[in-house]
N, C-alpha and C positions, 0 to 999 in steps of 0.2 A: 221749136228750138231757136228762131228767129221773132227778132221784133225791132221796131223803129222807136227809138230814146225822142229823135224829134226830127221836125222837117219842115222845111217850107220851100218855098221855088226854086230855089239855088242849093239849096244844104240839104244834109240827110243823115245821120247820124243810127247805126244800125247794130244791134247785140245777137251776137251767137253765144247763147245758154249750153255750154257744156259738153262738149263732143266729145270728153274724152269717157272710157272703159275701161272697164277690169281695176288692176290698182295705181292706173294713173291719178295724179292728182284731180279733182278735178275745176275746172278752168273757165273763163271767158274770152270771147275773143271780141272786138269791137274794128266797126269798119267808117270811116269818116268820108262822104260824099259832098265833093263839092262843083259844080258848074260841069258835070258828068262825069270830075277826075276822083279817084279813089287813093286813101291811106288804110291800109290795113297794120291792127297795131296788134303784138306781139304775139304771131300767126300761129305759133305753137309746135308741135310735137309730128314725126311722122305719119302716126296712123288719123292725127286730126285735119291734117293735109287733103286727104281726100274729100271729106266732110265739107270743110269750109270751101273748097274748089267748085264742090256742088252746089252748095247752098249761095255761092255768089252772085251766077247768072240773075235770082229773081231781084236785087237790088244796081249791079253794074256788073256789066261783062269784066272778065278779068284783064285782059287787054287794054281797060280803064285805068288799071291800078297803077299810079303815081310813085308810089312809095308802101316802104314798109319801114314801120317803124318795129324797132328791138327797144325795149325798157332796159336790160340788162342781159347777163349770159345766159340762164339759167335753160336748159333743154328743153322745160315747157314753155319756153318763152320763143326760142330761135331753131329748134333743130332741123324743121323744116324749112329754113330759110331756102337753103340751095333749090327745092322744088320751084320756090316763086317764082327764082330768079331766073331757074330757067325755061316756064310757062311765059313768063311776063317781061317788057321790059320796066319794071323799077326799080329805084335805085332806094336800097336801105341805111339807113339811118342808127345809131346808133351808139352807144358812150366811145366814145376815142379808146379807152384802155382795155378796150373788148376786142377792137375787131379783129387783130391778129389770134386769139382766142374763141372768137364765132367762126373763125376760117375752118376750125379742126372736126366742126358740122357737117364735112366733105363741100364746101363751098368750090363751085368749078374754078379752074385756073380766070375763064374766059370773063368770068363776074363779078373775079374781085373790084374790078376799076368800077362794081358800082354799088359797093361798103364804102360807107360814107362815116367816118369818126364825128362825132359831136361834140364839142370842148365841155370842159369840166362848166362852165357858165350857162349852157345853154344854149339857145339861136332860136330864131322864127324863120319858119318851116313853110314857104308860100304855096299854098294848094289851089290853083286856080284865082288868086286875089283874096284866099281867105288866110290871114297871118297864124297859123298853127302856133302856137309858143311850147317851145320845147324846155321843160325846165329842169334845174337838177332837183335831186332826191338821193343826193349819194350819200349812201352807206343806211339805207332803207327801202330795202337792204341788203344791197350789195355796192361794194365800193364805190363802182361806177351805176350809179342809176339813174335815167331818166322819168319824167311825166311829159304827155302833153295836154295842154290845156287849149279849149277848143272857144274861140269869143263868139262864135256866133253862137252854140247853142247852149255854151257856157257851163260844159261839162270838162270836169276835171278830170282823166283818166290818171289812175292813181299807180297799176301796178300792183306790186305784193301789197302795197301800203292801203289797210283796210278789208287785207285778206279773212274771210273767215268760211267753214265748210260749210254751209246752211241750206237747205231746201226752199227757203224761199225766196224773191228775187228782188224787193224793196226791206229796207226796214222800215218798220214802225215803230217798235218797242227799242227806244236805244240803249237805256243799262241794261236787256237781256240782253241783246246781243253783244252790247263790251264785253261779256262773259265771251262769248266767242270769240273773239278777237284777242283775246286775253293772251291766252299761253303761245300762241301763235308769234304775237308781236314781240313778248317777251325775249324767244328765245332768238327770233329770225331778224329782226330790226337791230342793229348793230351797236345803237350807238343814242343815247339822251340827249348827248346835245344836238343831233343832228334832228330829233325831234320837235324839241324845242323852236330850231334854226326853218324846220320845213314851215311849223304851225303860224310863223310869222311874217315867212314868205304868203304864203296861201291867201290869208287875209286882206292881202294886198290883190287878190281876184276876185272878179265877181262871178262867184258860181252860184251854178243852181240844181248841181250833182255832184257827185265824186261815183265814180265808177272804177271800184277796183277790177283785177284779173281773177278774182277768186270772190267766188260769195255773192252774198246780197249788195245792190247800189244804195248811197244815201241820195232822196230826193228834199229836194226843197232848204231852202234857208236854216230852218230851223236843226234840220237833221245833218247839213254839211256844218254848220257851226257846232254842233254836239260829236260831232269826229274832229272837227280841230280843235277844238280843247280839249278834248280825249287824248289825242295825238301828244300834243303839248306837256301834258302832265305824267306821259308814261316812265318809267324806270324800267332799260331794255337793255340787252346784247352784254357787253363785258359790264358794265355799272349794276346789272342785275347779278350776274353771276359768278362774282368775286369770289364767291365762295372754294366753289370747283379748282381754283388753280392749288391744288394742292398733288403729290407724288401718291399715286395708288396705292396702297400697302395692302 
């Protein structure tokens, strides 16, 4: 249910496959080690809490953990926040226009002061000396959404962006799985131009993954370039779905 994306003396870059049950979504969660300090990114839901608590110890004690990063509001993404916050002390991360919003997660009085707003821009994220870059992704798709991107092992954590339900854990075959990803994006991604606006940001990194919160990862050059042009060229959210704005009868 565990595995290492990548590693060397200092860094560590770690994937939990899936904890959640029944008719939860289901999810990834990814944990960033750097010079023994820990980011855990969008920790998930209450009954995945336990899960991931356990499965920590064998990469960093949780007492490591540095930070928690939130993508967006979404309750597979934050509703366990408050558990972290009060096993751990880190301080969490996340879009500015959330956090009053992530509060209503039962966040304690005692741990607001360590929700942290992230501006609509972005910021780098210092994990031990390694520059985390936090970038936006808003309205991809939710208003306020972030990424972060990781230079040393040069994986891009994507977020819903790239989400698709699939059993296996790389692509290989990438127009099958655009069919996956297809209706997904359509309805849940908000917005074309913000498509467009991500795909040309992106380009501008040098990745050698993208790692969504759902689904299979894209590995290698060739496969993180056949999602940003994928990305780029989609018709999504209100520009897809013109149609619907009409009165029920």
């Amino acid at each position: 249910m565990a595995d290492v994306l990548f590693e060397n003396d200092e860094h560590k870059c770690v994937f939990f496959e899936d904890f959640s049950e029944g008719e939860m979504i289901p999810s990834n969660q990814h944990l960033i080690i750097h010079k023994g300090k820990g980011m855990l990114l969008d920790p998930g839901g209450h009954k995945i809490y336990a899960k991931i608590f356990s499965a920590l110890p064998e990469y960093t004690p949780p007492s490591a953990l540095k930070y928690l990063f939130l993508s967006h509001q979404d309750p597979d993404i934050v509703a366990s926040v408050n558990a972290w916050l009060m096993v751990t002390d880190a301080d969490a991360y996340m879009p500015s226009i959330w956090t009053k919003f992530i509060a209503h997660f039962g966040v304690d009085g005692t741990a607001m002061k360590r929700m942290h707003g992230v501006p609509d821009e972005g910021r780098i994220l210092d994990l031990e000396g390694c520059p985390l870059k936090i970038i936006p992704a808003h309205f991809l798709h939710s208003a306020g959404n972030l990424q972060v991107y990781d230079p040393i092992s040069k994986i891009l954590y994507t977020g819903d962006l790239g989400a698709a339900i699939v059993e296996y854990r790389f692509v290989d075959d990438f127009a099958t799985h655009a069919q996956e990803m297809l209706g997904f994006h359509k309805r849940y991604m908000a917005s074309s131009t913000a498509c467009k606006l991500w795909a040309k940001m992106a380009r501008q990194l040098d990745i050698e993954m993208i790692a969504p919160q759902h689904g299979a990862m894209f590995k290698g050059k060739d496969q993180v370039n056949a999602f940003i042009d994928w990305v780029e060229g989609l018709e999504v959210g209100a520009d897809y779905m013109q149609d619907v704005y009409q009165i029920p009868s």
